[in-house]
Structures are given as C-alpha cells and as structure tokens.
C-alpha positions in Angstrom: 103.7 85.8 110.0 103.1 88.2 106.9 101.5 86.6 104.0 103.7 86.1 100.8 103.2 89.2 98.5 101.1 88.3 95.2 102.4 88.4 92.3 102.9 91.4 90.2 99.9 92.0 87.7 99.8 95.4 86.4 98.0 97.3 83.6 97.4 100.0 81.0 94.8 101.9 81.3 94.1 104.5 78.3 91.2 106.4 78.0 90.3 106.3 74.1 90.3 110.5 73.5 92.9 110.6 70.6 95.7 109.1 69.5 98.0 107.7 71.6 100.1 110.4 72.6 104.2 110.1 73.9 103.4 110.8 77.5 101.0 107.8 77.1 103.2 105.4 75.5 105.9 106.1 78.4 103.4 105.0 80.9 102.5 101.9 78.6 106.3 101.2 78.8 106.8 101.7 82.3 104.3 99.8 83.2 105.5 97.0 80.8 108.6 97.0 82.0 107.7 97.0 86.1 105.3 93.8 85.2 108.0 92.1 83.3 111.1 93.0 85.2 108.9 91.3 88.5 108.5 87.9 85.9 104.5 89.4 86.3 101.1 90.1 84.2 100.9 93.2 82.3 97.0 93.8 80.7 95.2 96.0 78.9 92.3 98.0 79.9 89.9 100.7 77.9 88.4 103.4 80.4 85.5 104.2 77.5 83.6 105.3 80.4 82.7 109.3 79.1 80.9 109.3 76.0 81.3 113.1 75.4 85.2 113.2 75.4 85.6 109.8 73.3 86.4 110.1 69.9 84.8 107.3 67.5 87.8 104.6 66.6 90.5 105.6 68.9 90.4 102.8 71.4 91.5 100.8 67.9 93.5 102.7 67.1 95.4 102.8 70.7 95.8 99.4 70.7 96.8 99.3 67.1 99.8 101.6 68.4 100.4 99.2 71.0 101.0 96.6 68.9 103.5 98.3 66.9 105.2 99.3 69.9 105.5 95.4 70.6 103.4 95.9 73.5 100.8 93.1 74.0 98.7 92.6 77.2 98.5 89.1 78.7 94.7 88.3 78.1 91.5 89.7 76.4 91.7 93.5 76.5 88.5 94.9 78.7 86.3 97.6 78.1 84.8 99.6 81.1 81.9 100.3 78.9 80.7 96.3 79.5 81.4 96.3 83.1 78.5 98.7 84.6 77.2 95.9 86.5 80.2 96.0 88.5 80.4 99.4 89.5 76.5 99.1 89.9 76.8 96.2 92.4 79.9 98.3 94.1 77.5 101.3 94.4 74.7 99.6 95.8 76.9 98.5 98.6 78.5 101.8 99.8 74.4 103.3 99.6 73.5 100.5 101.9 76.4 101.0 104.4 75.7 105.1 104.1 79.0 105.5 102.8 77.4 106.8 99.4 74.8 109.9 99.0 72.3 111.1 96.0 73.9 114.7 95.4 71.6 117.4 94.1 73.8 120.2 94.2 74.4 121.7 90.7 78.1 122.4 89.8 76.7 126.5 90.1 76.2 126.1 93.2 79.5 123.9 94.1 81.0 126.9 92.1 81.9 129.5 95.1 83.8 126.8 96.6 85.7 125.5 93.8 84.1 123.2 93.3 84.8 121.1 96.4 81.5 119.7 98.2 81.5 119.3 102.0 77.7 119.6 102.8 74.3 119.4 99.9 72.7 122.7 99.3 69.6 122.9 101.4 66.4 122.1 99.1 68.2 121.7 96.3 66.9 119.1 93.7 66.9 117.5 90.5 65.5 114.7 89.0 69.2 113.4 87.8 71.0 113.3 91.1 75.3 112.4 91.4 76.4 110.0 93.8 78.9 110.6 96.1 80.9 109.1 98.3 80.8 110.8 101.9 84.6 111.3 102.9 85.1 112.5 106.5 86.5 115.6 108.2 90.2 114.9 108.2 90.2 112.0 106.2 94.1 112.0 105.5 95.3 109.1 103.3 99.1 108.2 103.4 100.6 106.6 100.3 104.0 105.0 100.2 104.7 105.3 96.3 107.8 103.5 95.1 109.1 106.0 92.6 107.8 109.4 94.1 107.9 108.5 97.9 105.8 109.1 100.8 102.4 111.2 99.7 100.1 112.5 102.0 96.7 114.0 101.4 93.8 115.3 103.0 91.0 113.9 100.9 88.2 116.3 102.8 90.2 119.5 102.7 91.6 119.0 98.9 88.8 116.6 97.4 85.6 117.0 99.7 83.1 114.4 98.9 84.1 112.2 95.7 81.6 112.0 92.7 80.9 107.9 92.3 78.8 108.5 89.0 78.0 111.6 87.5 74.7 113.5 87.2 74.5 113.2 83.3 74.7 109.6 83.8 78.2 108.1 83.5 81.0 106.2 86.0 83.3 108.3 87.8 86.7 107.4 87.1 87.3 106.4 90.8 84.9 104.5 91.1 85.5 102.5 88.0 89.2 101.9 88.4 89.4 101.1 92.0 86.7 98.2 91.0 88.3 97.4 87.9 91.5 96.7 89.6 90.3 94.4 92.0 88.2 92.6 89.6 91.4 92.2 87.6 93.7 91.4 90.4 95.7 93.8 89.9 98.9 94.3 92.7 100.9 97.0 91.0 99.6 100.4 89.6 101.9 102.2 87.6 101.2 105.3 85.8 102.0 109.2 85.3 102.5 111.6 88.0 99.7 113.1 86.7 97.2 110.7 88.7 99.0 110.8 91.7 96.2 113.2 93.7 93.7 110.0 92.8 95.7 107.8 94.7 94.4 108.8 98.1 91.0 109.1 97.0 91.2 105.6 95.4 92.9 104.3 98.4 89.7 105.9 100.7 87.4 103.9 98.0 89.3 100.6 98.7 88.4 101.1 102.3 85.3 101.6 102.4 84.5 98.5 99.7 87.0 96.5 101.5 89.3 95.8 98.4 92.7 95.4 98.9 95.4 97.9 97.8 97.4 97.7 95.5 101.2 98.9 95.5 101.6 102.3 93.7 104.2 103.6 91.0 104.0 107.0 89.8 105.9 107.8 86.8 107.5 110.8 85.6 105.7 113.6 83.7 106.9 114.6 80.4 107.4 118.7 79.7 107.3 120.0 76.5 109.3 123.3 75.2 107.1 125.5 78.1 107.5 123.6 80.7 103.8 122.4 80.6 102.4 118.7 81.0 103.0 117.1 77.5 99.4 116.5 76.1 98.6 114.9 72.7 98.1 118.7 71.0 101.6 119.6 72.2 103.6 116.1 71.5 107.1 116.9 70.2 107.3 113.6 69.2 104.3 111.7 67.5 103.7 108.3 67.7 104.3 106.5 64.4 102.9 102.8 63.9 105.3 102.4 61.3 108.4 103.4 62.9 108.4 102.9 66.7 111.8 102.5 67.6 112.0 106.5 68.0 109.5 107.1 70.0 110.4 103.6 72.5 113.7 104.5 72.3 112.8 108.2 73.6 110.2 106.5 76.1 113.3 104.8 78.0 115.1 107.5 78.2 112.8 109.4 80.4 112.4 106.2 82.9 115.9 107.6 82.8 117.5 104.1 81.4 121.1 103.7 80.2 120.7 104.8 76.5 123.2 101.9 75.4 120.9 99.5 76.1 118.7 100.2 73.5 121.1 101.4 71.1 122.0 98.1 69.1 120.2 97.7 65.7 117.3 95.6 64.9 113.7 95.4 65.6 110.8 96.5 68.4 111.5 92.6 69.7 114.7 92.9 70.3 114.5 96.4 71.4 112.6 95.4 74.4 114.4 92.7 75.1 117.3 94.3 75.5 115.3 96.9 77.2 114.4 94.4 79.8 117.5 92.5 80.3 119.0 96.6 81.3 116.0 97.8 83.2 117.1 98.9 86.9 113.8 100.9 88.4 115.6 102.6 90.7 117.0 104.6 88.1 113.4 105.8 87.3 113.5 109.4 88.3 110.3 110.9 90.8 110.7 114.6 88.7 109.3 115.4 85.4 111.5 115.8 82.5 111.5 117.9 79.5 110.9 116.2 76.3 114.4 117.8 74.7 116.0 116.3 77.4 114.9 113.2 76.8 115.2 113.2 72.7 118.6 114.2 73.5 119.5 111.1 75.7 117.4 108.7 73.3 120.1 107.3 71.0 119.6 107.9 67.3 118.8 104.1 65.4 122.0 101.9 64.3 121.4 100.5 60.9 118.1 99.0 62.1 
C-alpha cells in the first residue's frame, strides 16, 4: 500500500543580486498559487550564498517587494548564509561514503573541455581545493515535471562531476538547495524553466544523501522584445512597490490564467483572492512567452 502523499509545502527561493525583477515575481506567484491552490505551505527562502554577486540591501528589499505584492511566506524567512553547518554536515557524509572528491583542477585547465570535469588533472594542486560530487558514466536521471513533462538527462555526459562548494570558498547552489529543501520539508518545487537542467543533478544529490524528492514544477520563461530570457536589465515591466496590481496582474497572465479573474477592482488582497478562487494549473503553459504577449492579455486596472 502506497503511503499518503505529504502535504504540499513549497517555497521562494530568490537569490538577493538586484531588485526583484518580473520573471522573478512570476515564479514567486506561481509558486504561491500551486501551495495555496493544494490548501499547502508556501515559505520564503534567501540563497545569500555568493558573496561576489550579492548586492548590499537587496535581500530587504526583495522581500519588501513581496510584501507589496501581498505575498507572505508561512514562517520565519531563512537565510542560507546561517545554515553552513548543514551543508557542512551533508558534505562530510558524501566524503565519507566516497561519493565526494577534493578537486584541484583549475577552471584553465577544465577549459578545453568546457568546462565539464570527468577525471582530475594528473599532479595538479592547490592549497584551496573544490569538492565535487563523483557522478557516474551514464548517470541518466529521469524527471516527471508536472508542467513541462517527462525530462531526461545524462548528468555525466551534460554535467560531469558536480561542484559541492567552490574553490574560493562558498556553497554550490546544489548542494545548498537540495539540503535546504529537505531541512524545510519541502514536497513541491516550483520555479522557472530556467532551472530545469538542475533538476537531475539535484535529483542525483538526493540519492546519494538519501533525502527524499520532492515533486517538480517548472514554470514558463518570460521573453522580452528579442526573444531572450527576461533578466532584471531587460525587464519591460519593473516592479513597483507602490503599485503592484500591474505587474500581478501581468504575472497571471503568463501562468496563462483567465484575465477576467483578476480584472475586478480593488486591492493586492482581493486580487489574489480572486486569483486563487480562478486558478486551474493545467492551464499553466510548458513554453516561454513573450512579455508583449503577456502585457497584452493582463487586463488594464478597473477603478481600483
């Protein structure tokens, strides 16, 4: 007899490099939505784990554009900058098991294969040493995604072996969120297309720790003018704490929502509520969509 599924906890994960940018806020929402729309947990979580590409005040200000977005997590947010004693503890396991190696190739000498690391440089060492995880030949990972399908990828052929924490010092990302979301108990993971190519690698990490998966949602990608990924320098649409009803209302209509729903006047509050009584995620397309498209479908405010 199959156990009862747990139920749905799910999280937003931003990484505190800027602003909050659109593309950001529609995974915030999505997210929000999945968690609610299950009757589950939605948190919070900052990834300050890479000290060069934070910038001083924006995981404030992120969550202060969360707040006017009417977006609140359930519970203290956390900071993956005060949880290196878990991915420390995590690390020293996968060392003992020999599923983790010290790495002393340089990323010159990675550089003729693009990067991609299958085997150390013979003699090559330095006092400040990554750590890897040691992925097998043929280590294909299957993931059934609920929005974007069945993915399949060969973590040794695309990936080679994974960087667990960097040889200037910091937490991979990998590493950090695959013990973050077990630490959190967190079922559902639902966030851009973007991260999909982590998935597998994630999912390899699980393994090997002996954490359970979690169920995966990969949202759309938002395009700007050129058909590129929508990035905080390109955003066609800023995020404005002052007036969020735009940029929410814009946000649904790339999870491809019935624009009706959120057309009635009034506040962020009743804005999501209405957004959540209408939310049908099978209407959530798997394809990006271009940020015109999705100003175009957002209905313009009533007399809110």
């Amino acid at each position: 007899m199959r156990p009862a599924p747990q139920p749905h906890r799910g999280r937003f994960a931003p990484s505190p490099t800027g602003p909050l940018h659109f593309g950001s806020l529609v995974a915030a929402l999505g997210s929000w939505l999945m968690a609610r729309h299950a009757g589950g947990q939605w948190l919070v979580r900052v990834e300050d784990i890479d000290p060069p590409r934070e910038v001083p005040g924006a995981a404030q200000a992120q969550l202060r554009t969360l707040a006017a977005h009417g977006l609140a997590g359930d519970g203290p947010v956390a900071y993956q900058s005060q949880r290196g004693a878990l991915y420390q503890a995590a690390l020293e396991r996968l060392l003992a098991n020999g599923d983790a190696f010290a790495c002393h190739c340089s990323r010159s000498a990675l550089a003729g294969d693009a990067g991609l690391h299958r085997a150390c440089v013979p003699g090559a060492r330095r006092p400040d040493p990554a750590i890897r995880l040691r992925v097998a030949d043929a280590s294909v990972v299957e993931v059934d995604d609920a929005i974007q399908g069945r993915f399949r990828h060969d973590v040794a052929s695309a990936v080679g072996d994974v960087v667990l924490r960097r040889a200037d010092g910091p937490w991979a990302y990998q590493l950090a969120c695959v013990v973050d979301d077990a630490a959190q108990g967190i079922t559902d993971v639902v966030r851009g297309a973007d991260l999909l190519d982590s998935t597998p690698r994630q999912v390899l990490l699980q393994r090997r720790l002996g954490l359970p998966t979690p169920r995966y949602a990969h949202l759309p990608l938002v395009l700007d003018g050129d058909g590129r990924k929508l990035s905080k320098s390109l955003a066609a649409l800023p995020l404005d704490d002052a007036d969020p009803l735009p940029a929410l209302r814009a946000a649904w209509a790339v999870l491809g929502q019935p624009p009706a729903a959120v057309h009635a006047p009034g506040g962020v509050d009743r804005l999501l509520a209405n957004a959540l009584a209408a939310f049908d995620p099978a209407r959530i397309p798997a394809g990006p969509v271009p940020i015109h498209a999705a100003l175009h479908n957002a209905p313009a405010a009533g007399s809110d």
